[in-house]
MDTraj code that builds the backbone (N, CA, C; nanometers):
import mdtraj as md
import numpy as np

residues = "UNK UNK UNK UNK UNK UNK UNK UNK UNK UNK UNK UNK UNK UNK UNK UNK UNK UNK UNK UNK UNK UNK UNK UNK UNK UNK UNK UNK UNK UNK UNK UNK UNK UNK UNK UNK UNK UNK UNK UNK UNK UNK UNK UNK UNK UNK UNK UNK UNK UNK UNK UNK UNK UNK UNK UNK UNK UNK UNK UNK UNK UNK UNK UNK UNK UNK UNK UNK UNK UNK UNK UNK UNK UNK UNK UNK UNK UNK UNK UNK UNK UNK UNK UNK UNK UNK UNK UNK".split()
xyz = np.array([
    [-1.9729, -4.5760, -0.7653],
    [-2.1118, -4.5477, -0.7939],
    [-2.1354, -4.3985, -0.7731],
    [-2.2376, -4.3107, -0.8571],
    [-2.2187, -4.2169, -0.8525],
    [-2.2933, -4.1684, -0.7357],
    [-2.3091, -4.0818, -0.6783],
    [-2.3251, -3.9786, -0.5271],
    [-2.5391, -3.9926, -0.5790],
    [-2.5917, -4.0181, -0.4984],
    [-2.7810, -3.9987, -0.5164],
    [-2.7846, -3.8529, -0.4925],
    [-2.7007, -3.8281, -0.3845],
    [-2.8079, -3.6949, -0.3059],
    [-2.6860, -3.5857, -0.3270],
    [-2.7358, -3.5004, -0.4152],
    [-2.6830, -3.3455, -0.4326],
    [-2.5879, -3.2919, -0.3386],
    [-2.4783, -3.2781, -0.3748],
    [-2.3553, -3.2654, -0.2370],
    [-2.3031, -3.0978, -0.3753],
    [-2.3735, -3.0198, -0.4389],
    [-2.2946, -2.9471, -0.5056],
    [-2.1265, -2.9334, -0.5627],
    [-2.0899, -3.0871, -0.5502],
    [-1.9434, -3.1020, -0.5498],
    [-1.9047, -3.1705, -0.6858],
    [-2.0330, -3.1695, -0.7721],
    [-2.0140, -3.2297, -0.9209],
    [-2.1520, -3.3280, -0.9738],
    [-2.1464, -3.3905, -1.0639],
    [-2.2552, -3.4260, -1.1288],
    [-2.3351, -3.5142, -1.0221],
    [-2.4938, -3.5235, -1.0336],
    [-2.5443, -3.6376, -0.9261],
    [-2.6182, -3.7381, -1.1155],
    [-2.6378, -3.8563, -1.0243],
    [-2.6962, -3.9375, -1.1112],
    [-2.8264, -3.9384, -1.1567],
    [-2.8421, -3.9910, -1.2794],
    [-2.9773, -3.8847, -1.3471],
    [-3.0640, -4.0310, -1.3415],
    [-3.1714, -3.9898, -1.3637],
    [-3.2707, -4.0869, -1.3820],
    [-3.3077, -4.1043, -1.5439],
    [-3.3113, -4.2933, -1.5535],
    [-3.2853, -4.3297, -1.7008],
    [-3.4218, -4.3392, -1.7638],
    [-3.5241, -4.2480, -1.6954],
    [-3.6661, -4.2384, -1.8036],
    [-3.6415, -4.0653, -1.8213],
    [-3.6593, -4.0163, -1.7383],
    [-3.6615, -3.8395, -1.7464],
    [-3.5965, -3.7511, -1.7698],
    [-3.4213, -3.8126, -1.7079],
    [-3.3488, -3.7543, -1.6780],
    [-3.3458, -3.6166, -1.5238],
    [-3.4444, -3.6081, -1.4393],
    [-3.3783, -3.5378, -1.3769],
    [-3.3461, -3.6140, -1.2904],
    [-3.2984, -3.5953, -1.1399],
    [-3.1904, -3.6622, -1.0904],
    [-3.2219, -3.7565, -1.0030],
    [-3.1839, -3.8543, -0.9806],
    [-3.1949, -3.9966, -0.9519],
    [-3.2669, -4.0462, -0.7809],
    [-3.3699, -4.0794, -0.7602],
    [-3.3823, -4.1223, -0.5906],
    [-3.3049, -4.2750, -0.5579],
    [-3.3363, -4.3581, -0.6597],
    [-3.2512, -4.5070, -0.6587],
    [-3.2434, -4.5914, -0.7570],
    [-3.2050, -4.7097, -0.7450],
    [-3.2396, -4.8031, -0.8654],
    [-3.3862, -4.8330, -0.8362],
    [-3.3982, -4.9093, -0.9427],
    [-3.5282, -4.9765, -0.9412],
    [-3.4985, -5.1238, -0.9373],
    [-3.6040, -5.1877, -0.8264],
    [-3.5666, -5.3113, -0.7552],
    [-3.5801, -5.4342, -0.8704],
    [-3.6114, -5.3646, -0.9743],
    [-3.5987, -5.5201, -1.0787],
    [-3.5170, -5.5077, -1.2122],
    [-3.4318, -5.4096, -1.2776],
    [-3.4141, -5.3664, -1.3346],
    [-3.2337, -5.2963, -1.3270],
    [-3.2336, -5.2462, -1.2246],
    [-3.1900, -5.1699, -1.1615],
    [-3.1045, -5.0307, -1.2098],
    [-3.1913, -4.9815, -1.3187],
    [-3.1699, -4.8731, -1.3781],
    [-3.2092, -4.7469, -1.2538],
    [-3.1238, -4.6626, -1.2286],
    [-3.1613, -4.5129, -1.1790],
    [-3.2636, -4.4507, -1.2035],
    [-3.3614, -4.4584, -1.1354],
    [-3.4941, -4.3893, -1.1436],
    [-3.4848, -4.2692, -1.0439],
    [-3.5749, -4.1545, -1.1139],
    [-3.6168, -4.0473, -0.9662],
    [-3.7633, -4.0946, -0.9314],
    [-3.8186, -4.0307, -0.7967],
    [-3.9381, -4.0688, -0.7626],
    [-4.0801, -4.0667, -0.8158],
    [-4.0472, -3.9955, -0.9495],
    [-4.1670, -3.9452, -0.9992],
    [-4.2032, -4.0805, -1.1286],
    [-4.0638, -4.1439, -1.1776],
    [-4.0312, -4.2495, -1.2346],
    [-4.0915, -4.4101, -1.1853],
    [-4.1528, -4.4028, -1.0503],
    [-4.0972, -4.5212, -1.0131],
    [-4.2365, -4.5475, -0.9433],
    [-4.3012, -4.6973, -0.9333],
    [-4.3865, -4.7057, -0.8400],
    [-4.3313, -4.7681, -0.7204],
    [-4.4338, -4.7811, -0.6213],
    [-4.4024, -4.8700, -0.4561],
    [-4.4850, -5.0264, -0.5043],
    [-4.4614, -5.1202, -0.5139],
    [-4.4801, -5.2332, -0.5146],
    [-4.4859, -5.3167, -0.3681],
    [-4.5600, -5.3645, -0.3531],
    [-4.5956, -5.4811, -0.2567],
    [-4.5768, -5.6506, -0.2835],
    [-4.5024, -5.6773, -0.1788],
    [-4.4293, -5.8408, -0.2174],
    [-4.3884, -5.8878, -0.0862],
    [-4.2976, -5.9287, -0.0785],
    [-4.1983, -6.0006, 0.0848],
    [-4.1718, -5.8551, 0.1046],
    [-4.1699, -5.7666, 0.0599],
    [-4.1585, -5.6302, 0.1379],
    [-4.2305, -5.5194, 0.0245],
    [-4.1860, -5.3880, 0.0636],
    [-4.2275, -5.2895, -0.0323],
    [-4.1075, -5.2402, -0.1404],
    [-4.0987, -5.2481, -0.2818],
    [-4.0021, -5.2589, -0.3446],
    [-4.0221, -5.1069, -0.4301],
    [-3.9264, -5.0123, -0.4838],
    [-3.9386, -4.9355, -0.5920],
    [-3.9326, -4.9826, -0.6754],
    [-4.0268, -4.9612, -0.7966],
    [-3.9815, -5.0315, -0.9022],
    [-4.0058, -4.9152, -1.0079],
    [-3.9540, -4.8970, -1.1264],
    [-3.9538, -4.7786, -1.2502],
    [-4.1321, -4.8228, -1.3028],
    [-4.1407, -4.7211, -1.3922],
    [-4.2804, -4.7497, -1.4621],
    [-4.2846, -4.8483, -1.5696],
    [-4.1587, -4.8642, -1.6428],
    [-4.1430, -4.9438, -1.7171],
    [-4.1498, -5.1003, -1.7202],
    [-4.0840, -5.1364, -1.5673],
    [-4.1056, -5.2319, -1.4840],
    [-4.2463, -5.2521, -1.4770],
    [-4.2804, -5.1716, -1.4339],
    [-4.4131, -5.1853, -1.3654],
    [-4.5232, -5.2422, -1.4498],
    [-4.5311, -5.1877, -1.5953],
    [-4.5994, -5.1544, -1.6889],
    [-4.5909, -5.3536, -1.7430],
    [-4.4636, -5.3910, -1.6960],
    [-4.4881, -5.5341, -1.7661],
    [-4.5235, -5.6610, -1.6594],
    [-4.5539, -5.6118, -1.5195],
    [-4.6177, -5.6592, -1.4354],
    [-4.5194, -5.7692, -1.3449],
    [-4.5677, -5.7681, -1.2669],
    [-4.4828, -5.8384, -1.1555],
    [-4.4738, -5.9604, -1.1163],
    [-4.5527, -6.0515, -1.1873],
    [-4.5675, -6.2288, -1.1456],
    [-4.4864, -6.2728, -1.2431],
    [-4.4180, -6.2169, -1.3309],
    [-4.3339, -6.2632, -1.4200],
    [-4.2545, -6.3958, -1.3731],
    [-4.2246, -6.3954, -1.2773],
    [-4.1002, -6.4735, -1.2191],
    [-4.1747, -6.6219, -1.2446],
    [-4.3354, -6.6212, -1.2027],
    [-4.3727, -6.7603, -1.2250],
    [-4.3758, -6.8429, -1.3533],
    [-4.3887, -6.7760, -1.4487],
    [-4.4272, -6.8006, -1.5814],
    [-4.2945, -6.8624, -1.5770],
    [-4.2060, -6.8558, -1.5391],
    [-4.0129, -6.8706, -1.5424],
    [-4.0659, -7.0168, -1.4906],
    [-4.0824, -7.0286, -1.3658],
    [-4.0826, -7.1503, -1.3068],
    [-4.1608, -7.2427, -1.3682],
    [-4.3048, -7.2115, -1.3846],
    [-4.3914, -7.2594, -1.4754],
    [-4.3545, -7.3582, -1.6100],
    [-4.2958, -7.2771, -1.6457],
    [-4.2448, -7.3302, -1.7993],
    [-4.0730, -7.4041, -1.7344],
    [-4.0077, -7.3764, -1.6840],
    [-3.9089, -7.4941, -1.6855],
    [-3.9724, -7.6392, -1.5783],
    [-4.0709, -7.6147, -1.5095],
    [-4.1331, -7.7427, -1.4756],
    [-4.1937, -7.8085, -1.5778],
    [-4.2242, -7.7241, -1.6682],
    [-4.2981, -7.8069, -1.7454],
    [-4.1934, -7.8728, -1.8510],
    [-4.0568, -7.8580, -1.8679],
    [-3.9694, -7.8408, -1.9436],
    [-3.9498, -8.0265, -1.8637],
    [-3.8825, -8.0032, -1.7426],
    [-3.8722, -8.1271, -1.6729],
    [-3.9832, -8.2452, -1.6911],
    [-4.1023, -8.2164, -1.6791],
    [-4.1911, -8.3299, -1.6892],
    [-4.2018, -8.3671, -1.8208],
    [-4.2040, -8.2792, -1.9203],
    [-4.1724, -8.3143, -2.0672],
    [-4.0539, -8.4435, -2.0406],
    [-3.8870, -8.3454, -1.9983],
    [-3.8156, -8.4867, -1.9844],
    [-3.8298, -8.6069, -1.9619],
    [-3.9000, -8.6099, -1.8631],
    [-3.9190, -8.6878, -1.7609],
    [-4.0017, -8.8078, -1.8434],
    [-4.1257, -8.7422, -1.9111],
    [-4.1900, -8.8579, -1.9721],
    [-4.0935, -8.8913, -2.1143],
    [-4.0330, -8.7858, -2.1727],
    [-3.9514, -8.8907, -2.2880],
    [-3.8246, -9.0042, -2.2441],
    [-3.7834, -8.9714, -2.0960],
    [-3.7229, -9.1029, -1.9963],
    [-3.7906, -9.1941, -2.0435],
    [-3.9073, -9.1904, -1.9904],
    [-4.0335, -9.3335, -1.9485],
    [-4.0386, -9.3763, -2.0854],
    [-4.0676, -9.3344, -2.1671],
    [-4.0478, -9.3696, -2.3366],
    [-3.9935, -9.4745, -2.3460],
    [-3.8607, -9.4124, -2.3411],
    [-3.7382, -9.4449, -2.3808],
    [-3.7258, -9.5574, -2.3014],
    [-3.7482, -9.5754, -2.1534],
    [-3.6828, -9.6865, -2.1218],
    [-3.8426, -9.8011, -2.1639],
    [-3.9246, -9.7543, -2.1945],
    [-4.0822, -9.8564, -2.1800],
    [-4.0216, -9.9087, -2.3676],
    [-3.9872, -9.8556, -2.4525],
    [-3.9228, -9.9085, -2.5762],
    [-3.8386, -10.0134, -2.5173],
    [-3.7151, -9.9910, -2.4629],
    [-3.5743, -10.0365, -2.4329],
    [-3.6415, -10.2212, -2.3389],
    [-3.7169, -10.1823, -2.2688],
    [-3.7779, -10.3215, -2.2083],
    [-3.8567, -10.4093, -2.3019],
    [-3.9278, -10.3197, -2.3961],
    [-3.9835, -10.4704, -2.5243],
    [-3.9055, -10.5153, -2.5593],
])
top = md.Topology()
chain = top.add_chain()
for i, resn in enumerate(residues, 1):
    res = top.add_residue(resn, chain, resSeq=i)
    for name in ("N", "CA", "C"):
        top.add_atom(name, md.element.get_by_symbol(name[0]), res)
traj = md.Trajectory(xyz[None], top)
């Protein structure tokens, strides 16, 4: 992995919106951001995250869960169907 912090001993890692040089990844993404790139987010802790990240918002993860529960109960009732046919 390449070096964050400027050691004058060869290239440091650039940041993938600006290009100048890198403070960390970004906690969802994990593209090389510098600080000017990146917001502080609040969650189970305080996270960096890029603007780009940021910009598409952070509850994302539920909509994930959301929709494969709903994926299951869909199943679930074409089960009951299936077996409420299979018993006539």
């Amino acid at each position: 992995m390449p070096s964050l912090i400027p050691t004058g001993d060869g290239p440091t890692a650039r940041c993938a919106i600006c290009g100048a040089a890198a403070a960390g990844p970004c906690a969802r993404c994990k593209k090389l951001v510098c600080a000017d790139c990146c917001e502080l987010v609040q969650g189970a802790g305080t996270f960096a995250v890029c603007t780009r990240c940021a910009r598409k918002g952070t509850d994302l993860g539920w909509v994930t869960v959301l929709g494969w529960l709903a994926v299951v109960i869909v199943a679930l009732g074409g089960i009951a169907g299936l077996l409420y046919l299979a018993r006539r």
